[in-house]
Structure formats: C-alpha cells, structure tokens
N, C-alpha and C positions, 0 to 999 in steps of 0.2 A: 504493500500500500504506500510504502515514505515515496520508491521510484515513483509510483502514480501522482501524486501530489506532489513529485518537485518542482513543477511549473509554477503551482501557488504562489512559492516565497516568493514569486517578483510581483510588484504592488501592480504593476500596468496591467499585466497580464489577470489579475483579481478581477479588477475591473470588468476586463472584459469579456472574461469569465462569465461576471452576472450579468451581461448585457445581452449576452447571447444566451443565458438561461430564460432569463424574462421573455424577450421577445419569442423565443422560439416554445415554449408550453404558450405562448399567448398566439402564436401562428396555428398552431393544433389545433387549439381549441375554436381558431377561425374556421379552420379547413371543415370543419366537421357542424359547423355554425351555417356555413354557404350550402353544403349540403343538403342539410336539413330545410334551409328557406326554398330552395330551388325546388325541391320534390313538393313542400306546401305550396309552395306559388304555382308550380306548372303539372303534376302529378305527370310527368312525363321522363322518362328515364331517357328520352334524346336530350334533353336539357341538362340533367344529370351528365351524361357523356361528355357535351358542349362546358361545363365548367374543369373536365380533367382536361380539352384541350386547351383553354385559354392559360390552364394552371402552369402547360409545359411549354406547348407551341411558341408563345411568345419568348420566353426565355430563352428556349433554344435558337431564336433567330436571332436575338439580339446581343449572346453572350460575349461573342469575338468582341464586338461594340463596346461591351460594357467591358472587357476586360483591358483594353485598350484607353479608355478614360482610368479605372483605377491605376495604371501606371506610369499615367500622365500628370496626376492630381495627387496632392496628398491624402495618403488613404484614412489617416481618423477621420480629417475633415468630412472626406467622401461618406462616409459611414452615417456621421450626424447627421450629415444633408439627406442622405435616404431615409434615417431615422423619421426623421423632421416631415418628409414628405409622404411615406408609411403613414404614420396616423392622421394626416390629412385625409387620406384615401379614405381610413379605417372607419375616420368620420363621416365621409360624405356616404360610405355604401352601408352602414347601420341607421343615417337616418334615410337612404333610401330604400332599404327595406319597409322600414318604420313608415314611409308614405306609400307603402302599396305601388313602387317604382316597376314598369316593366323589365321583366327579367333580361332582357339585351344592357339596362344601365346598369343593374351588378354586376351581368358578368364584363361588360368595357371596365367596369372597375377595376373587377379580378384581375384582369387584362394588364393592366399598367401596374398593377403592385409585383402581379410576378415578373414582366419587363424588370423594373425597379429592383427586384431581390437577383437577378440574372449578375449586379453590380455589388451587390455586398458582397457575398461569399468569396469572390475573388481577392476585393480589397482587404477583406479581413486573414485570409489566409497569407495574404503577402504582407500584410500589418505583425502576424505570428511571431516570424524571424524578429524582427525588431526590438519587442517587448522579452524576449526571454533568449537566454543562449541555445546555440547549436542542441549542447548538451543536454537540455530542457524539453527538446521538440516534441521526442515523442512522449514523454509526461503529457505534452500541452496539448497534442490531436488524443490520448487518450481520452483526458479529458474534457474536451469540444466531443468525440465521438459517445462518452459517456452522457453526456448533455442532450445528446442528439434521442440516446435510448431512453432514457428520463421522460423526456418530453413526449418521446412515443407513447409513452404510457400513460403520464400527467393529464400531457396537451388532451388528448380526445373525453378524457373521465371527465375533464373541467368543463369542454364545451358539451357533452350530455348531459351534464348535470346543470350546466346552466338552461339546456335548452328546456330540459324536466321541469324546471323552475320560474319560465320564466323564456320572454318569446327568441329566437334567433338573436336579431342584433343585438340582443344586451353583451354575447360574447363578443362580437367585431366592435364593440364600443371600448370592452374591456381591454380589445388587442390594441388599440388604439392609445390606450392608456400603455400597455408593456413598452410600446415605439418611442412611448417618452420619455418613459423612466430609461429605457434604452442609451437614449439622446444623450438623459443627465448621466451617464456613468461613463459615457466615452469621452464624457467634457471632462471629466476628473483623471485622466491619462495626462502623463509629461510626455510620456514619449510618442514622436510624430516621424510619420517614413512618407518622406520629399518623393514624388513623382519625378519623373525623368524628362529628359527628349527623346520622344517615342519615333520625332523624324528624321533619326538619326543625320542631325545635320542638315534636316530639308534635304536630305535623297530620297527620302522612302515614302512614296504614294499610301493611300489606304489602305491599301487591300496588305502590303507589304507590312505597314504597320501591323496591321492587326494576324498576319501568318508568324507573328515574328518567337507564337508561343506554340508553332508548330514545330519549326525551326529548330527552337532548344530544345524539343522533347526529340528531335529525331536526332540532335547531336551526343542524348545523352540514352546510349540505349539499354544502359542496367533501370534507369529510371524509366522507359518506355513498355518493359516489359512488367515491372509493377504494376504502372497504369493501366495494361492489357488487364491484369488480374482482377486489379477495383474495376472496371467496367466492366468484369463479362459477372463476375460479383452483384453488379447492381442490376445488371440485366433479368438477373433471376429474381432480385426483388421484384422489376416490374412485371414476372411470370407470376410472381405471389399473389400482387395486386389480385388477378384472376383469377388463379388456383385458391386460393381462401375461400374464395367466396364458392365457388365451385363443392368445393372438400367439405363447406360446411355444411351445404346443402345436400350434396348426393351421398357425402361418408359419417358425416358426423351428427347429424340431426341438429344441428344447434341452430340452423336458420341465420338470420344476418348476422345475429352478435356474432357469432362464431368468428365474423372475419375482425372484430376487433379484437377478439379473444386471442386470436391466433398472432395477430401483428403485437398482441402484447409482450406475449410468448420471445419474439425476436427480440424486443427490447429490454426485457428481464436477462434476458441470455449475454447482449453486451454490458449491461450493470455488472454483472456477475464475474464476466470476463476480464473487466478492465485495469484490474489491477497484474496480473498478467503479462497484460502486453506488453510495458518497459522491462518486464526480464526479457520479455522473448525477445525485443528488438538488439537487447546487447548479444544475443548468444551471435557465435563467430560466423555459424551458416545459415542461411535466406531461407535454401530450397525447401527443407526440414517445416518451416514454421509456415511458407505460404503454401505450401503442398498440402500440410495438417491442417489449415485451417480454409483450404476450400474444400478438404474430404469433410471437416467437419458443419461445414454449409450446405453440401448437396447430399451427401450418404444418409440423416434423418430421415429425408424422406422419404425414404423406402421403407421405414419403419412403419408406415400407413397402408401398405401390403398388405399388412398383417394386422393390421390393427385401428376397428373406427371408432375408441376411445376418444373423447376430448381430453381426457388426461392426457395421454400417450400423443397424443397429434402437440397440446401445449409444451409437454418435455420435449417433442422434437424440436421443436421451433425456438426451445432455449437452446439447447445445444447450435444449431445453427445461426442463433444471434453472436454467441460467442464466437466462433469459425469466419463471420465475415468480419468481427470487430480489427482480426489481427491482420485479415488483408487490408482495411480499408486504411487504420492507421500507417502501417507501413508504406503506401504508396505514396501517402499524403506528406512523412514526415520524409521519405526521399527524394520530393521532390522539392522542399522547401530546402532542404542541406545543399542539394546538388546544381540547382539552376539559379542564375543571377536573378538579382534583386531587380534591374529594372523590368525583365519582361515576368517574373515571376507572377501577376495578374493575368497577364495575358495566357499563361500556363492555365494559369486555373481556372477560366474562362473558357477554355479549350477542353480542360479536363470534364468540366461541369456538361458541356454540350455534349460530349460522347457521353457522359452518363445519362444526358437527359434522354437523347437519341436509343441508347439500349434500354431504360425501362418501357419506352413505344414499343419496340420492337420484342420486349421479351414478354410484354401486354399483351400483342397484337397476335403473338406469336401463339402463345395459348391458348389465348380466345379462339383462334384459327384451329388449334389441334382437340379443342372441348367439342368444336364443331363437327368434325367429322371421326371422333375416335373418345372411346369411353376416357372414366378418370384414370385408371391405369396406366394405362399409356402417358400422360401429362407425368405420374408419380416416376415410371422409369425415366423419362425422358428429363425430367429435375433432377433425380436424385445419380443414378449410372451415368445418364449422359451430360451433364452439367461436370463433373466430375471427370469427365473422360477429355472433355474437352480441355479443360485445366490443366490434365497433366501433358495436352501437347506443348505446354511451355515451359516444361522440366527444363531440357538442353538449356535453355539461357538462363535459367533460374542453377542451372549449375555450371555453367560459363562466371557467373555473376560472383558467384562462392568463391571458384577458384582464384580472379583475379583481385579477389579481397584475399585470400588466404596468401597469395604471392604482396599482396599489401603488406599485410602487417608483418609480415619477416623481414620485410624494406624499415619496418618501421622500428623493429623488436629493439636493436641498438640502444637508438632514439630514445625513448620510451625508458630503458633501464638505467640513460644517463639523466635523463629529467625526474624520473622519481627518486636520485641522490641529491636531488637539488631541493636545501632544506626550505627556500623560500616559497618554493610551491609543495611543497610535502603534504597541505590539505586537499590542495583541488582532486577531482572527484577524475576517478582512469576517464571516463569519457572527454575530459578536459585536456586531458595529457597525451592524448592522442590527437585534439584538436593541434595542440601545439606542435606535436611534431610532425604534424601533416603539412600545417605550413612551415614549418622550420626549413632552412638549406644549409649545406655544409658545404664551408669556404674555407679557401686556405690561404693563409697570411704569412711572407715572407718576413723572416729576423727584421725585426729594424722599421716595419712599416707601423703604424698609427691605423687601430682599428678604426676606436673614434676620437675623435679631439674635442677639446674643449671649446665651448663656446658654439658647437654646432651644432644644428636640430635633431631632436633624439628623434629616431624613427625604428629600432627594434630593440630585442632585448638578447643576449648572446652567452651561449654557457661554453666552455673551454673542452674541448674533447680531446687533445694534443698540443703536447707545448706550453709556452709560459708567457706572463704577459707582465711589464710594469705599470704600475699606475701613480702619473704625475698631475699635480692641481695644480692653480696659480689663484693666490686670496692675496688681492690687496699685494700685487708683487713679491707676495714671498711664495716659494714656491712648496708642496707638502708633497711627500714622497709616501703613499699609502702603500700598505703590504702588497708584495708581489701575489699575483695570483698562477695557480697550477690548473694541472687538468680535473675539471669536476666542478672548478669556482664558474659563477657567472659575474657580468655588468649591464650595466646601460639600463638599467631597472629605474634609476632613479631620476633622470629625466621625463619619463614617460610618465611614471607616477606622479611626479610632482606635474607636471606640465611645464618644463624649461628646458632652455639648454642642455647641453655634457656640461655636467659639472667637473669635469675629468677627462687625459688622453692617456687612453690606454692601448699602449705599444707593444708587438709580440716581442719576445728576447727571444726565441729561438721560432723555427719552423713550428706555423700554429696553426692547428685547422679548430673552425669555432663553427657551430649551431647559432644561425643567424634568425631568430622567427621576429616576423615583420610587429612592428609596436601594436596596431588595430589588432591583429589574433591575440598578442599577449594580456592586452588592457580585457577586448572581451572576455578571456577566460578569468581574468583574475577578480573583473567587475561582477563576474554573477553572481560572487557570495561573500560575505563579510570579510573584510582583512584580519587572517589569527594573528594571534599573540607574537609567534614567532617570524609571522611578516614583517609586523609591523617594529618588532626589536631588531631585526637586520638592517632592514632598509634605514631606519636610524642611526644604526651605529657606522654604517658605510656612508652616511652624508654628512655625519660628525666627523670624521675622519677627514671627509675632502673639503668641508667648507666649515667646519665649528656651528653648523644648524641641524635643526633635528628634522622627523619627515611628520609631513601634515597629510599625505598622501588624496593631496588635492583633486586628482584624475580619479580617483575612486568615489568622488562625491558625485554625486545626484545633481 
C-alpha cells in the first residue's frame, strides 16, 4: 500500500487527486442521470443509442484537436477553463431538462461536454509528469486508475439514488456543482506545465501539428506495443458494454441491474488490485505481468460456461477488473516516462481516440455476433479469443524485457557506485536509477579543471577513477579543501544553492567522472525531504570552500 500512495506526498498532485475524484463520481452519476431522462422523455431506445453516440462520436473526432491545444496552452490553466465551462453546460442541460426541453437540446449539450472532456484527459495526463517525479508515476496512474474504479461504482449508486429520490436533473445540477469544486482545487496547484511551439518554428501545417503524437509513438516502439495492449484491453470493455447486458438477460436472470451489477464487479476488482501494481511495475520483466494480466481479463469468462450464478458471473468480473488494472497502468505510466513533454498531449489525445474507436468496434462487434450466434459463442470469443489474440504480442513484449535486461547490466556499475554515495544514501532504487540513466562517463586528463569557479553549475559529478584537487578563492585568499578520491562527489553545491562553483576542481591524475546533468539531479533529490545527512555534508563542504553554511535554496518550493 506505502508504493500505492507514494504519489500522495506531493501536495500538487493531492490536489489533483481530489479534482478528478469529485468530478469524475459526479460525471457517473450524470451518465446514468441523461439516461434515465432520455428513456422518460422519448421511451425510445433509438434515443437511448443517439446519446452513446454523441457520448463518443464527438470526442473521437475532435481528440487530435484537443490534444494539440493542450500542448500548446498551459495545461492547469486549460483544465480550469474546461472546469469552468463543464458546469456551465451542466447548468444549462439540468435546467433544460427541468423545462421539458426537446430531447435534440440535451443531447447538443451532451455533444459539447464530451467534445470539451476529449481536452482534459490529455492535458491532465501530461500535467502528471510535472506535479510528481518519474519515480512516482506509477503510484500516481495507480491511483487516477483507482479513482477511475471508485467512481464506477460510486458514480452510478449516486445518480440512482438521486434519480429514486428525486427527478433527473437534480444529479446534472449536482455535477455541475463537482466542475467547480473541481475548478477551486486546480486553482490551489503551484505547479504549472508551459505549452510549447506546436509549429515547430512555423514549418508544421495542421494536420502535421496535430500527427506529431503519432510520430513519437511510432518512434518509440516498446511504448507502442503497451498501447496495443491498453487498447485491444479497452476494446473488450466496449464488448462488455453489450455482453452485460446480454448475460444478464439470457444467463443470469437479473434483468437490467445485472449490467450495473456486473460493471461493478470490474471496479471492485481494480480497488482490490491497486495496491499491487507499483510492485509489479518494478519487477525486472514486462512480459510476465502484461501477459498475466490480460489472461486475467479474458480467461473469467469462461467461467460463465459453467456457471449462470450472479455470484460467480460478479467474482469473474472482479478478477478481470484487476487483470486490466495492470495493463492499463503500465501503458499509461510508459508513456508519460518515455515520450517528450511537449507532444506528450498530443500522445494522449491519440491514445484516447484509439481507445474511443475500439470500444465502437468491440460494441458493435458483439452486438453483430449476439445477432447471429447464441451467448456462447460471445463467452468463447471474450474469454479464449480475447486472450489469444494478446499473446500474438509476446515476441515484443519479450524483445522489450531483453533490451531492459541488457539495460540494467549497462547500468549495474553505475548504480553500485551511486548507492556508496552517502549524500544520496536515502533516495528510493527507482531514483538511482533515474540518475544513472542520465549520468555519462567522461574522462578528464591530469591537469585539466572539471569545473571552475565562478561558473554556472549545471550537473552534479561522483569520481569513479583518479583524483581530483579542490581550490577556492574568498576575498583573494585562496582555500585548499581536501583532495578528493575515487567514490567522493562535487558540484552538488551550486545547484542546491542556486549559484555559481563555488570551487575549481582539477583532476591530478587520469580521471574518469559520472557527469548526471543538474535538472535529473535536482528532480530526484526535490521529491523528498533533504535527510539529516544531506543536509550535514552539503554544509560542511560549503564551510570549507567559503566559511557559509547550506540553506539548500533549490530545494525550496
């Protein structure tokens, strides 16, 4: 559980934590609020259909669009603004319920809030990185994915019990109300992630602009092939959509609830899972955990073979909640590690429209095979064939393993000289691996000056061969601090403070050093409180060069 909650300790990301808990149990319980008015105002189930496609259609058309402003714009801003315009909607389609409004102006409403939400998800996702370290990520998609199963369950209890109680729009009023409390909690975030030049210079027309989150996923193909997994993942959710309801009708006797009974089932299943998934993201091999956890999303089903228990059908549907929790996370938290910040929206924009496009298709797909072939078939073709198809993406899922398992022995060195380095001896192995991933090893001839004094600190450097002097200059008199050996580090104390070299430190013999650039150092050392014995090093080596002690200024907020 501490893995699952390490994202917490950072305040930004709290926030926005609850911002996307509020709104999203207050989205639920809309979805399920539009439902219910629709079927009263038109008792037509083609209207019912018409508000699932206004729910996705638009969104899938506009997503490139939208993901192409969030990395244009700064993305809290963007958030509030959608915030802000969210329950304007939420307003006008509750009191147009409330006037006995033709069913075409709710659902145009519909229409632009899900256009409108096509623009969150991305900028929020690419807001993620920003508010918490590397090391954090997949704590922080567990729990947004954890958020996500919550609400499955929350969201719909709230808007049937509202509807029980009381007419439709009181819940789109109430969601209306989440959009704002929403709004106030992103306004309470310091940290802000600056939009880019998406025209790269004014060369890149639209269409360019907006492929440009096509581009990085095809450049990065360990990450492409995750994304395969969350989508053909999500595709069976949108066969669910159908099969529920199907299953509750022809196998299970439960009639409609059933299918909320059952979508419950999937969301208890990721609750249950989520603490979980930050061990499974550290273990060393991929294949292992996204292999098990699509066998564990499609093989339940089969267990409805045998069995038209409602019990038995909700046990499946937990195990299978848990099974896609660990695909979804994992593709989500490698693509925010691996792909640049500036198209990373457009990433997710991109990611979001193929998942919007496979729940259509694995919808449509079903409905198509309920049509001409009993439930059986639907059950093998979910649970054997869903499953089969998955494992046609073994080979690169173990392509993927290997060239991380030839990683880390690049790195093993690295890694055993950084953990003798007592000034980071707290950060957590995921950090120390950040750093030596960007670290480089340089060699320094007798007699040259790594850095000098007076000059701008830009990384931080640990000694792996050879020796180094270090000379100061205070007020013209010059300080000759302790020679350093193989194992010591420098240059820590520009970057922490925010100044100069305070110091030129020159190899005395043949010296190869671990150069990791000052932004990877600072991030890793800024995600958690400076220890005791940080903070007594770094003082007693800025006493020594200049008779001052460290305030360790770059670590403040």
């Amino acid at each position: 559980m501490k893995g699952m909650t390490a994202a917490l300790r950072h305040r930004d990301f709290r926030y926005l934590m609850a911002a996307f808990t509020i709104s999203d149990i207050g989205t639920w319980a809309y979805n399920v609020a539009l439902a219910i008015w629709v079927i009263d105002a038109t008792d037509s189930y083609g209207w019912l259909a018409a508000t699932t496609v206004v729910r996705f259609v638009p969104a899938l058309v506009f997503s490139p669009f939208a993901g192409l402003l969030a990395d244009r714009f700064e993305r809290r801003g963007l958030m509030m603004g959608a915030d802000a315009t969210f329950a304007v909607l939420m307003a006008l389609m509750g009191t147009a319920m409330a006037l006995d409004a033709p069913p075409l102006v709710v659902l145009a409403i519909a229409g632009c809030s899900s256009t409108l939400g096509s623009l969150y998800g991305p900028a929020a996702a690419a807001l993620t990185p920003h508010v918490v370290p590397e090391k954090d990520l997949a704590s922080a998609n567990t729990l947004r994915n954890t958020v996500d199963n919550l609400s499955v369950v929350l969201g719909p209890a709230l808007g049937a019990l509202l509807a029980l109680t009381g007419p439709p729009q009181n819940a789109v009023w109430i969601n209306a109300a989440t959009f704002l409390a929403s709004f106030l909690l992103l306004a309470r975030m310091h940290q802000r992630a600056p939009g880019g030049d998406v025209t790269e210079g004014g060369e890149a027309g639209a269409l360019r602009q907006m492929t440009a989150g096509l581009r990085a996923l095809r450049d990065e193909p360990g990450v492409l092939v995750l994304v395969g997994f969350s989508v053909l993942a999500t595709g069976m959710f949108g066969a669910d959509t159908v099969f529920f309801v199907a299953a509750s009708d022809q196998l299970l006797g439960t009639g409609p609830d059933g299918y909320g009974y059952l979508l419950a089932g999937l969301g208890v299943g990721g609750l249950l899972a989520a603490p979980l998934v930050t061990r499974a993201e550290a273990l060393p091999r991929l294949a292992p955990v996204i292999v098990g956890g699509m066998a564990l999303y499609c093989l339940p089903t089969l267990l409805l073979l045998a069995s038209d228990e409602p019990a038995v059908a909700f046990a499946a549907q937990v195990l299978r909640g848990a099974g896609t929790l660990f695909v979804d996370v994992l593709a989500v938290t490698a693509m925010q590690r691996a792909l640049p910040s500036d198209v990373m929206a457009r990433v997710f924009a991109i990611f979001d429209s193929l998942c919007l496009m496979a729940i259509l298709v694995g919808s449509t797909a079903t409905g198509w095979v309920l049509g001409v072939a009993d439930l059986d078939v639907v059950l093998w073709m979910l649970g054997a064939g869903g499953f089969a198809i998955s494992l046609l993406g073994l080979p690169w899922l173990l392509a993927i393993d290997r060239r991380a398992a030839v990683r880390r022995a690049e790195l093993a060195p690295l890694l055993r000289l950084l953990d003798a380095v007592e000034l980071v001896e707290e950060v957590p192995d995921g950090g120390l691996v950040q750093l030596a991933g960007a670290g480089e090893l340089v060699d320094v001839p007798a007699g040259q000056a790594v850095v000098t004094q007076g000059e701008a600190a830009d990384a931080f450097y640990v000694i792996v061969a050879g020796g180094c002097a270090v000379v100061s200059e205070v007020d013209g008199h010059r300080i000759d601090a302790p020679a350093l050996a193989a194992g010591d580090w420098f240059g820590e104390i520009g970057l922490l403070e925010g100044v100069a070299r305070t110091a030129t430190v020159t190899a005395t013999e043949p010296t190869r050093v671990l150069r990791i650039p000052g932004e990877d150092f600072l991030a890793v050392l800024t995600a958690g409180r400076p220890t005791a014995a940080f903070t007594e090093q770094a003082g007693i080596r800025l006493r020594r060069t200049h008779g001052v002690g460290y305030t360790g200024a770059a670590l403040r907020p």
